[in-house]
KOLKOL-136303 format. One line per 3 residues: their letters; for each residue x, y, z of N, C-alpha, C. Coordinates in nm, 3 decimals. Example, Ala and Ser with C-alpha at 12.3 -4.5 7.8 and 13.67 -1.06 7.14 Angstrom:
<rs>
as> 1.319,-0.569,0.780,1.230,-0.450,0.780,1.320,-0.330,0.780 ~ 1.285,-0.225,0.708,1.367,-0.106,0.714,1.290,0.003,0.787
</rs>
This chain:
<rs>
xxx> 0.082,-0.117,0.000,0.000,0.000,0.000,0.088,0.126,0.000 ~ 0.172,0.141,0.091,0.297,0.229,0.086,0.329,0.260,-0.044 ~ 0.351,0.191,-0.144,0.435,0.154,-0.233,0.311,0.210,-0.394
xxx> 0.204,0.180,-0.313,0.081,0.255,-0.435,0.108,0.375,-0.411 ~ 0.124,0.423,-0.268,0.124,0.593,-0.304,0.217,0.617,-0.334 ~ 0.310,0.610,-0.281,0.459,0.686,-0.377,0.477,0.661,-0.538
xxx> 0.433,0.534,-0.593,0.398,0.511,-0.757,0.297,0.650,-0.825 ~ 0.193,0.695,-0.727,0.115,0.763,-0.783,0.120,0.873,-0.755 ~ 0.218,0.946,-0.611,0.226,1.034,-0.596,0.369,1.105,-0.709
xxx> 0.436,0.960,-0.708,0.552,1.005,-0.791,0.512,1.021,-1.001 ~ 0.375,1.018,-1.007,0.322,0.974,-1.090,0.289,1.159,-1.111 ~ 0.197,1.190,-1.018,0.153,1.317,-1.006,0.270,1.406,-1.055
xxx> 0.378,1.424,-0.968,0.518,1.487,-0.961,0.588,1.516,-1.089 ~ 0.554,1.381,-1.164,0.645,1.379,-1.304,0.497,1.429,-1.373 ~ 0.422,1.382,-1.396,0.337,1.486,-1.483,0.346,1.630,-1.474
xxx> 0.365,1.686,-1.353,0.346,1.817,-1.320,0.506,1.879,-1.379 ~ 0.570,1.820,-1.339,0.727,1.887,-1.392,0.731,1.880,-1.551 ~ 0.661,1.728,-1.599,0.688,1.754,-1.804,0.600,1.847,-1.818
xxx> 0.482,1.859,-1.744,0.379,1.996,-1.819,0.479,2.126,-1.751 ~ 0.553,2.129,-1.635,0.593,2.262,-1.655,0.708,2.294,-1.749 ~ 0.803,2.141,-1.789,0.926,2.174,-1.866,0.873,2.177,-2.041
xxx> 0.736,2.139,-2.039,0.669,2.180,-2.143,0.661,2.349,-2.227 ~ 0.572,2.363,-2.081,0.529,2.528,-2.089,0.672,2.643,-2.068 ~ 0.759,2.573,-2.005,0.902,2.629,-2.005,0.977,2.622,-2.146
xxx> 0.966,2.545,-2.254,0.964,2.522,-2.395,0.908,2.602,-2.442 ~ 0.754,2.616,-2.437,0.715,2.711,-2.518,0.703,2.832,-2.510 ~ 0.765,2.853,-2.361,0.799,2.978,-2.311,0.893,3.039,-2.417
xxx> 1.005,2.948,-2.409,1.144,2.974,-2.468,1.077,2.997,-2.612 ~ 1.057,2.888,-2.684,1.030,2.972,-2.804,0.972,3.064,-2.864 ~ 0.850,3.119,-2.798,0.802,3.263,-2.761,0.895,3.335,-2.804
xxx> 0.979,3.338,-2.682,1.083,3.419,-2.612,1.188,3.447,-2.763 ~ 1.213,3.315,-2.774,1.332,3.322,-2.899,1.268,3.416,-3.038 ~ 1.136,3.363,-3.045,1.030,3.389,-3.204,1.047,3.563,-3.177
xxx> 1.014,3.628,-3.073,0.987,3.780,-2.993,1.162,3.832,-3.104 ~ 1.283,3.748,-2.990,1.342,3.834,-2.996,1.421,3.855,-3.164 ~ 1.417,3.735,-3.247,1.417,3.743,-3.365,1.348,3.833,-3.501
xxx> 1.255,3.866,-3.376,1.177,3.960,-3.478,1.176,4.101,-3.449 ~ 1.268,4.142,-3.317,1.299,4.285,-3.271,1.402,4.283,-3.329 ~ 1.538,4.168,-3.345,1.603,4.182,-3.445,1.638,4.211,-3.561
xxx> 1.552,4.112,-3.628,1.515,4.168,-3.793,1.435,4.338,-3.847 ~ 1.396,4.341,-3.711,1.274,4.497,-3.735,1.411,4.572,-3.712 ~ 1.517,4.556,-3.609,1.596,4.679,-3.647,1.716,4.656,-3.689
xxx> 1.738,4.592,-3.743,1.832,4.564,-3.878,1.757,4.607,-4.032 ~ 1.637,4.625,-4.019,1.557,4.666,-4.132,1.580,4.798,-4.106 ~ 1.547,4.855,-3.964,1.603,5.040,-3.961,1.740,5.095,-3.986
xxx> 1.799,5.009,-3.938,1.979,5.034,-3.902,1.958,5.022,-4.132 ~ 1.958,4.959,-4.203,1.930,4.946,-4.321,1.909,5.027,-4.409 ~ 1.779,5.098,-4.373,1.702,5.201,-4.410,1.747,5.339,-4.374
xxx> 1.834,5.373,-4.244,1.922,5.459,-4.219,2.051,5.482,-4.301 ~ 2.096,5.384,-4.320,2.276,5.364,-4.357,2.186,5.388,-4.523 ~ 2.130,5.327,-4.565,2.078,5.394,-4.718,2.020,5.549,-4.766
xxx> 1.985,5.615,-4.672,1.909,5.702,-4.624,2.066,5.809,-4.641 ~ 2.161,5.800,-4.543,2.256,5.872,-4.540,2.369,5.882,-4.653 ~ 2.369,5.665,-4.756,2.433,5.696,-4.848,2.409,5.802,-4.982
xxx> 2.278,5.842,-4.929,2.201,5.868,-5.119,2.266,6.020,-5.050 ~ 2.191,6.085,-4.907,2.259,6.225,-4.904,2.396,6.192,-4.920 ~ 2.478,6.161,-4.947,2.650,6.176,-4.910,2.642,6.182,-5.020
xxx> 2.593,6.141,-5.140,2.622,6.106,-5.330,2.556,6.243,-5.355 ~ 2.453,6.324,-5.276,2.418,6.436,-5.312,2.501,6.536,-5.302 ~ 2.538,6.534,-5.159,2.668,6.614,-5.084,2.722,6.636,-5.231
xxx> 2.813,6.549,-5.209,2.919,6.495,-5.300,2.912,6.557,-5.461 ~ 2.795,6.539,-5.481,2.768,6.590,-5.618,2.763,6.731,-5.647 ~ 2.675,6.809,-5.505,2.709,6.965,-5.513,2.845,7.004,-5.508
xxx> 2.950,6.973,-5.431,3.033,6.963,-5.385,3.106,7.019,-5.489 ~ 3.137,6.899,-5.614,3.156,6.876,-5.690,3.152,7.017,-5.843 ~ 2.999,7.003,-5.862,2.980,7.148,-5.931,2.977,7.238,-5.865
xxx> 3.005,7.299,-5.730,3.049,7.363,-5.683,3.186,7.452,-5.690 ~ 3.252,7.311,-5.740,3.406,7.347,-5.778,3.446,7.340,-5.916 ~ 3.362,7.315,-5.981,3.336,7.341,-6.152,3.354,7.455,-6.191
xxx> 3.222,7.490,-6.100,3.173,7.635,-6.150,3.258,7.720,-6.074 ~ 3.317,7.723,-5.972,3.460,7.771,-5.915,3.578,7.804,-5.994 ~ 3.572,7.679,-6.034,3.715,7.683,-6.113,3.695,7.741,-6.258
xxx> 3.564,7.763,-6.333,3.548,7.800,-6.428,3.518,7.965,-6.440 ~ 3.452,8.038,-6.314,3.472,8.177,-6.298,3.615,8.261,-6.263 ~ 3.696,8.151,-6.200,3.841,8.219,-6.155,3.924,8.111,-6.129
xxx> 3.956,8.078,-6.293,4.081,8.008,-6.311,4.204,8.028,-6.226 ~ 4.224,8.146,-6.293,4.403,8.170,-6.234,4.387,8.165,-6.077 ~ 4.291,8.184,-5.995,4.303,8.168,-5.904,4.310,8.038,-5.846
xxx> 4.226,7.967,-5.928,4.221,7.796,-5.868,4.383,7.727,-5.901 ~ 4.417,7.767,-6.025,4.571,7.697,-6.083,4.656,7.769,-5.990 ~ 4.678,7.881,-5.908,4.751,7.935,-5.825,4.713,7.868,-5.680
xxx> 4.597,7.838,-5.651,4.568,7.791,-5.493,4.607,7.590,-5.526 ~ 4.611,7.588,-5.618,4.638,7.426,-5.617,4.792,7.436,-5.667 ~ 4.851,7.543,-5.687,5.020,7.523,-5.677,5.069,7.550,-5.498
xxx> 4.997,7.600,-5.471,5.039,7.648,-5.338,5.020,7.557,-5.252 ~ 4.884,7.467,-5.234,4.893,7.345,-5.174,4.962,7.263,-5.198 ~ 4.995,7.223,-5.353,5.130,7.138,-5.404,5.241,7.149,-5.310
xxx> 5.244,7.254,-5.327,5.392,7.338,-5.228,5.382,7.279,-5.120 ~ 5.293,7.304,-5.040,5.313,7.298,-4.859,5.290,7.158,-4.847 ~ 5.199,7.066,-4.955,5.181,6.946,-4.923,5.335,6.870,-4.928
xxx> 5.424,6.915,-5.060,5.474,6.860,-5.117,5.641,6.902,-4.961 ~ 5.666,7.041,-4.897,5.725,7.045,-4.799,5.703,6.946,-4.673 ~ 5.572,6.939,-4.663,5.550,6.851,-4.529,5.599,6.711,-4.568
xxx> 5.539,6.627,-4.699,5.603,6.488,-4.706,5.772,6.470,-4.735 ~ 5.828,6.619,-4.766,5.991,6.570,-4.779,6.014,6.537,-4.650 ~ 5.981,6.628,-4.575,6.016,6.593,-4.421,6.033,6.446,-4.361
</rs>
């Protein structure tokens, strides 16, 4: 008789622990499914940022650019004189 209850109490015990290492499973994958998808959502922003900043930098870049066109095309002698002069000081600092 002893020996019925501990069979059934130990019966109870293990049911109760696989249903909780159950629900502890599907806890976890919850848990895992959640954080995979806060992942992917901001790797989609971090994405959408870093693209966002390359297109301004190609804009930058492009004014930039005819900026110094049209620079160099209103006052030549001045641009062929300021790019000998940097030659110069660039070209002193690397003999060094």
């Amino acid at each position: 008789m002893a020996d019925e209850n501990i069979n059934q109490g130990g019966g109870a015990a293990g049911s109760s622990a696989q249903s909780k290492l159950e629900s502890s499973k599907t806890h976890a994958r919850r848990a895992a499914e959640d954080l995979k998808s806060a992942a992917s959502s901001m790797a989609e922003d971090y994405r959408d940022k870093a693209t966002q900043a390359w297109d301004e930098a190609k804009v930058r870049v492009r004014t930039l650019q005819e900026d110094g066109e049209e620079y160099v095309r209103e006052n030549p002698m001045r641009a062929v004189f300021t790019a000998l002069g940097i030659g110069f000081v660039l070209g002193l600092i690397f003999r060094r």
